[in-house]
C-alpha positions in Angstrom: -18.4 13.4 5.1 -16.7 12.3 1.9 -12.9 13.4 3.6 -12.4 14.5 0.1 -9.8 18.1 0.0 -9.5 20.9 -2.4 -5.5 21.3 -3.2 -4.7 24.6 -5.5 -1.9 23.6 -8.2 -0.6 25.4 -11.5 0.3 23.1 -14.4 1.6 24.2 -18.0 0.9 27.8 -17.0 -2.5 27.3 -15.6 -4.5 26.9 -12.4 -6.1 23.8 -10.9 -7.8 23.1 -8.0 -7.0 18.8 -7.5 -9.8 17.3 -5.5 -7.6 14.6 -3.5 -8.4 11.5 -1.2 -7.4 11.9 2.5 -4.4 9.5 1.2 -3.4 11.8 -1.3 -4.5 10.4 -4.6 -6.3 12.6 -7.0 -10.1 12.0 -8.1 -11.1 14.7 -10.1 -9.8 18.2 -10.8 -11.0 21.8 -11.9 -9.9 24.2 -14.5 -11.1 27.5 -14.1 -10.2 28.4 -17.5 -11.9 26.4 -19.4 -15.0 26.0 -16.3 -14.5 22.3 -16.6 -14.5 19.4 -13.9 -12.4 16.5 -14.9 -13.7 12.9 -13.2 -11.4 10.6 -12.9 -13.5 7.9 -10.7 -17.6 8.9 -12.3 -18.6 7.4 -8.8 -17.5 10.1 -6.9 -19.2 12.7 -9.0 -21.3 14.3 -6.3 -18.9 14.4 -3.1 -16.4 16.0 -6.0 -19.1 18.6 -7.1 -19.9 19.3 -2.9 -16.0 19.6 -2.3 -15.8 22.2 -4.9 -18.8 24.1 -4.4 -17.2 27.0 -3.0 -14.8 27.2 -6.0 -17.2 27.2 -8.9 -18.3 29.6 -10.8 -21.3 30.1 -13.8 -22.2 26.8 -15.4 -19.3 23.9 -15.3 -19.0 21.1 -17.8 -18.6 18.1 -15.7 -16.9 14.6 -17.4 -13.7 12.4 -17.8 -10.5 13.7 -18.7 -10.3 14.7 -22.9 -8.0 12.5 -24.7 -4.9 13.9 -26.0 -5.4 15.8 -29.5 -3.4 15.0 -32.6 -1.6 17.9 -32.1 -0.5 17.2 -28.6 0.3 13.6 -29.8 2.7 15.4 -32.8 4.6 17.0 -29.8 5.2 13.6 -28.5 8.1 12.8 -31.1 10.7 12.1 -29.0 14.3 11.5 -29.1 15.2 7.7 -28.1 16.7 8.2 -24.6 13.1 9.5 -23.7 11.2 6.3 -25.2 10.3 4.1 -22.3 8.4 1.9 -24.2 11.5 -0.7 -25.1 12.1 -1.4 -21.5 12.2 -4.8 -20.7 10.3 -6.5 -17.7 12.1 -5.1 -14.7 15.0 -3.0 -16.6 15.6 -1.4 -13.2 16.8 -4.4 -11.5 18.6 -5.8 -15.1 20.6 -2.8 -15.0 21.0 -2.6 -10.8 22.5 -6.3 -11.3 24.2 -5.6 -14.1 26.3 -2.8 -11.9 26.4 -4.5 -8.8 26.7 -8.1 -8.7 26.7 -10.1 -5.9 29.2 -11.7 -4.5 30.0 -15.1 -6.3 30.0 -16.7 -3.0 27.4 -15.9 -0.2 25.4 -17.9 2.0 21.7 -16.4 0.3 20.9 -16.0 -3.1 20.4 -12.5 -4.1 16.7 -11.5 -4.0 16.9 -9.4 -6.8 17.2 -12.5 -9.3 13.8 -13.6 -7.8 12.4 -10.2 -8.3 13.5 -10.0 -11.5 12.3 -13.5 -12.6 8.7 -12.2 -11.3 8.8 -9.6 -13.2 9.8 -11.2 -16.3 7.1 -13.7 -15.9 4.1 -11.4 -14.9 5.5 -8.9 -18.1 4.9 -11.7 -20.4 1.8 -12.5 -19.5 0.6 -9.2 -19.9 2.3 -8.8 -23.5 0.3 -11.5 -24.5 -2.5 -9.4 -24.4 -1.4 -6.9 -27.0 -3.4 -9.2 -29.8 -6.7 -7.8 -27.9 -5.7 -4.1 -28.7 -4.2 -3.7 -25.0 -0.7 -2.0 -24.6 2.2 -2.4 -21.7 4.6 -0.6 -20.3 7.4 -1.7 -18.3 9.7 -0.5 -15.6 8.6 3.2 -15.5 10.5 5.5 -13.2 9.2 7.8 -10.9 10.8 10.7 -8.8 12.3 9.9 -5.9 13.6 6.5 -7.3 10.2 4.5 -7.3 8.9 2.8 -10.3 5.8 1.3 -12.0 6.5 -2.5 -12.6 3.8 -2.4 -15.2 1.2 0.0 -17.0 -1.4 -1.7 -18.5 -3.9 0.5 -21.6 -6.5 -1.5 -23.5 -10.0 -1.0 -23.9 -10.7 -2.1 -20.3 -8.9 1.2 -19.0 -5.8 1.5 -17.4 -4.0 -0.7 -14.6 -0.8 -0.1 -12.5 0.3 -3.4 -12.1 2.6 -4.2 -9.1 4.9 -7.4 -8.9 5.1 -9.7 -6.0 7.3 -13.1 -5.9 5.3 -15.5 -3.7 6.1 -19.2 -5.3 4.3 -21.5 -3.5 4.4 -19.3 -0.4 1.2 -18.4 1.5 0.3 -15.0 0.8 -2.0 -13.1 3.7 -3.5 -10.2 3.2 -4.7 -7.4 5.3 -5.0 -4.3 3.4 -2.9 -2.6 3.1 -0.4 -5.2 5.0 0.8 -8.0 2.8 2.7 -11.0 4.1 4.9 -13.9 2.3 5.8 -16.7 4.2 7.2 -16.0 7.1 8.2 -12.7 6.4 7.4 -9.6 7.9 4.3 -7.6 6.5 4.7 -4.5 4.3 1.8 -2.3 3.5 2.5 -3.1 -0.2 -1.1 -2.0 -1.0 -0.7 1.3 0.4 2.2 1.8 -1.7 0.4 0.4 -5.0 -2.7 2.8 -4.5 0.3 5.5 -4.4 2.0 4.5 -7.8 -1.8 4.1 -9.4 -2.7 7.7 -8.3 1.0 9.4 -9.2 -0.2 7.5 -12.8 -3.5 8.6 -12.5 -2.0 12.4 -12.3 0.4 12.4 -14.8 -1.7 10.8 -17.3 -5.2 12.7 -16.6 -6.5 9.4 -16.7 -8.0 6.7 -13.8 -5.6 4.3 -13.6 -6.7 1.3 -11.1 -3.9 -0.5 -9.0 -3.5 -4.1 -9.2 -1.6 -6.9 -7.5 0.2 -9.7 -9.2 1.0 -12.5 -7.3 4.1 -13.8 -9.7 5.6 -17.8 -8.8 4.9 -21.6 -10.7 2.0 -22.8 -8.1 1.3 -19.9 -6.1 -2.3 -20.4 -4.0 -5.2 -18.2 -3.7 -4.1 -15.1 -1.0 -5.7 -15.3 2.6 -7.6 -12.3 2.5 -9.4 -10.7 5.3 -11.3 -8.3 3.6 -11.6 -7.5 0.1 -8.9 -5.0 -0.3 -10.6 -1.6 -1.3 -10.0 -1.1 -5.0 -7.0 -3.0 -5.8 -7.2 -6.0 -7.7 -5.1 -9.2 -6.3 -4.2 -11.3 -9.1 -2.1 -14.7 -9.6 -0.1 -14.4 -12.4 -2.3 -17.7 -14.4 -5.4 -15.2 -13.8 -3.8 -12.3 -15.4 -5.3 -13.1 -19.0 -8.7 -12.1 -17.6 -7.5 -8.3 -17.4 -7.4 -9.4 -21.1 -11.9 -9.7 -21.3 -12.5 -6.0 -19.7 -13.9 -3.7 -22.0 -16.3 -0.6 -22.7 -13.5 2.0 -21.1 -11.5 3.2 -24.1 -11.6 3.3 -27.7 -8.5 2.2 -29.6 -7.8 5.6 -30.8 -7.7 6.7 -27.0 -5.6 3.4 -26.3 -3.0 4.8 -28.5 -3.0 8.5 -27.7 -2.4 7.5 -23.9 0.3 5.0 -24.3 2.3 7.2 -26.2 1.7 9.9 -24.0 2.9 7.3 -20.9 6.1 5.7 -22.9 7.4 9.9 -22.7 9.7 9.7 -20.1 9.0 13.3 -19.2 5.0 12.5 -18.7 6.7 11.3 -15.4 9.0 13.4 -14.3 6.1 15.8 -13.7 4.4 13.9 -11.4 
């Protein structure tokens, strides 16, 4: 049994049947109108096509997601408090700090000056790919008050990148628990798979979840098992996001980062 569910949807005015994960992210999804099964993971091709069975009708074209046209991408002018792509590395928390500062005195330094600082440094390291025809995206809101640390687009595909400030603390992982230190765990790569497949929906497109392990020093994660498609990344090894290729051609590269850097491209997710 693949576990894979058929969930009925309308979008822009017309129907779609999402095939969905038993965690809730999408994989693939079926317009009636135009008899076509989108892919977004190629792998899963035939538990898609056996999910959907009962739905389909006459002959379907099967493939990825089309790239935006020209003419979509002329509808994508947009008015400079819906341009996302000047955020900074973490804007959310420069702006959270920037209304709410800490107390000059307290015993603890505020987290959110580390978080921030990881950000920064795991945002530069990806904008130095953008000499390789990659593009990045920072800070992207989601409903509900989440964000996207960092959306990665190059000819290698698409990556939701997800910050975490380790230093030279041990880092143990357990998908989907992650542990710093002596800190509790969090099931930080639950919530990653989450923002990757919200991405995923919003931008037609497969956008795999990675984990960047941000801090001067930090050592190799314990890992007990390969965590299941999510990418755990120091932030020296980042550049090799940098060598992947054969995914998109640089006119799709464009047409999807300027459909991401809309602000409403998320709202609808």
């Amino acid at each position: 049994m693949s576990g894979l569910r058929v969930v009925p949807a309308w979008r822009h005015g017309q129907e779609r049947l999402y095939v969905c994960l038993p965690g809730g992210g999408s994989v693939a999804w079926y317009d009636r109108d135009s008899s076509r099964v989108n892919l977004l993971s190629e792998d899963r091709e035939a538990d898609v096509l056996r999910a959907l069975a009962p739905f389909l009708t006459g002959e379907v074209t099967v493939g990825p997601p089309p790239v935006p046209t020209r003419g979509e991408l002329a509808r994508l002018a947009l008015h400079p408090d819906d341009d996302l792509a000047p955020n900074r590395p973490g804007e959310a928390l420069h702006i959270a700090l920037e209304r709410d500062r800490a107390p000059a005195r307290r015993l603890r330094a505020d987290p959110r000056h580390r978080a921030l600082a990881a950000e920064q440094a795991v945002g530069d390291a990806l904008d130095g790919l953008e000499g390789a025809g990659w593009r990045v995206l920072h800070s992207l809101p989601l409903p509900g008050g989440a964000r996207i640390h960092h959306l990665l687009i190059g000819p290698g595909g698409l990556f939701c990148v997800g910050t975490l400030a380790v230093r030279k603390q041990r880092v143990r992982i357990a998908d989907p628990m992650v542990t710093v230190g002596r800190g509790a765990p969090v099931p930080l790569l639950r919530t990653l798979r989450a923002d990757a497949g919200r991405a995923s929906f919003a931008l037609t497109a497969e956008v795999r979840p990675v984990l960047a392990l941000a801090g001067a020093g930090a050592p190799d994660p314990a890992v007990a098992a390969p965590p299941r498609d999510v990418r755990v990344l120091r932030e020296a090894d980042l550049p090799t996001l940098g060598r992947l290729g054969g995914v998109l051609k640089p006119a799709d590269v464009e047409a999807l980062h300027a459909l991401a850097r809309d602000r409403h491209t998320w709202r609808r997710v």
